[in-house]
C-alpha positions as CSV (number, residue, x, y, z in Angstrom):
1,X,37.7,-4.2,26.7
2,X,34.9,-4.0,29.3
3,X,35.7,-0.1,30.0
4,X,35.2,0.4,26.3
5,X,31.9,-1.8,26.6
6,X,30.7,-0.1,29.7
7,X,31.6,3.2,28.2
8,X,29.7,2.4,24.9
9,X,26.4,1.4,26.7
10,X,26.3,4.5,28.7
11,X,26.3,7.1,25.9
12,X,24.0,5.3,24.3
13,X,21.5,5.0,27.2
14,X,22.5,8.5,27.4
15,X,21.0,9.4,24.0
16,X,17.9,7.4,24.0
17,X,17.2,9.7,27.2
18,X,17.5,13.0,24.9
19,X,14.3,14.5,24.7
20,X,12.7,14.2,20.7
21,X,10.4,17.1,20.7
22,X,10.8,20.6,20.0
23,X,9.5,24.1,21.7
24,X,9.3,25.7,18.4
25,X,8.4,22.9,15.9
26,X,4.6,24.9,15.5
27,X,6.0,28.5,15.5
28,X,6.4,28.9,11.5
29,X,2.4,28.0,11.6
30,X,0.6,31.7,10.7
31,X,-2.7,31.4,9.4
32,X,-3.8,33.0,6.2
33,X,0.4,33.4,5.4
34,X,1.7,29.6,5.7
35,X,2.3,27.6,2.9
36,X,1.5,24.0,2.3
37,X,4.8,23.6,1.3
38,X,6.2,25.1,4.2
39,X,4.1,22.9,6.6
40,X,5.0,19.2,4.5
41,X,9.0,20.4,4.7
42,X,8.9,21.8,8.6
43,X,6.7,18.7,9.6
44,X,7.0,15.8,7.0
45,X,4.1,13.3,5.5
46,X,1.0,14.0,7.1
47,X,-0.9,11.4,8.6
48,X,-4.3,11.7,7.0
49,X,-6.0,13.8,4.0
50,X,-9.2,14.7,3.5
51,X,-11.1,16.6,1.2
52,X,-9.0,16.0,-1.7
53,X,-6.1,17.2,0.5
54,X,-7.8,20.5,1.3
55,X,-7.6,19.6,5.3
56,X,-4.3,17.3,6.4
57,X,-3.1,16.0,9.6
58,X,0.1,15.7,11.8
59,X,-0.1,13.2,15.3
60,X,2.3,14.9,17.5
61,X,3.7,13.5,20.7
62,X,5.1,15.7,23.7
63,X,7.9,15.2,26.1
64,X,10.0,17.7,28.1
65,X,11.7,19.3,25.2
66,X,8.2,20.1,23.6
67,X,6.4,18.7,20.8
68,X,7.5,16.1,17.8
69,X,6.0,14.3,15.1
70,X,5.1,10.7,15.6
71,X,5.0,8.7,12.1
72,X,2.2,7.3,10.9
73,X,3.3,3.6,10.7
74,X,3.8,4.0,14.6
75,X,0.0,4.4,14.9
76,X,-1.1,6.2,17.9
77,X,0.8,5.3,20.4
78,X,2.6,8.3,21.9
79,X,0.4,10.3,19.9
80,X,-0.8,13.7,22.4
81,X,-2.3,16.0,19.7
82,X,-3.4,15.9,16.5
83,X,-3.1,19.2,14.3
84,X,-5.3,19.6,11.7
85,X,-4.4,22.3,9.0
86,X,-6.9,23.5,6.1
87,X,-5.5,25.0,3.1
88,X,-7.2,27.4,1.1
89,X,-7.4,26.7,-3.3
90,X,-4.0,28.7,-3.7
91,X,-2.2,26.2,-0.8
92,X,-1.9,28.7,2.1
93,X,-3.3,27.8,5.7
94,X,-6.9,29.3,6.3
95,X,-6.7,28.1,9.9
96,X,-5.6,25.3,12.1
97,X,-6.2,23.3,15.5
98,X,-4.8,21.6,18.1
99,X,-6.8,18.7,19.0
100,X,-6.5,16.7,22.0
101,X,-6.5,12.7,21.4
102,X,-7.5,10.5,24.2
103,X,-6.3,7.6,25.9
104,X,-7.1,4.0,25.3
């Protein structure tokens, strides 16, 4: 019983060392061919809108395997990068930025 115990506790300690980001989680991103669609099911909810929508935002965090999306309800911690995305009237990505967040 403690084997099995043992055991159990070191694959999971095992998997909550797995890195959560990805090296190719911004490579669909093309501006003036991306569509808003394809940016809400590749990354989710965004965190913020503004202009009626026209501009939204991801908070990304980083680790060794690359980047990932934190959820909003986590706030900011973890949070590395913020990428704002600006659609155009017919919902394709005019343009987009990588913006660093600071520290407490």
């Amino acid at each position: 019983m403690k084997r099995s115990a043992i055991y159990l506790l070191l694959v999971l300690l095992a998997a909550c060392a797995q890195p959560l980001g990805r090296a190719d989680l911004l490579n669909f991103i093309k501006d003036g061919k991306t569509t808003r669609e394809q940016a809400y099911l590749n990354l989710g909810e965004p965190s913020a809108f503004f202009e009626g929508g026209r501009i939204v935002c991801f908070r990304l965090g980083r680790d060794e395997g690359g980047d990932f999306i934190v959820a909003k309800k986590a706030g900011f911690a973890g949070v590395t990068t913020s990428l704002i995305m600006v659609f155009d009237e017919g919902d394709i990505l005019s343009k987009h930025s990588l913006v660093q967040v600071k520290g407490p």
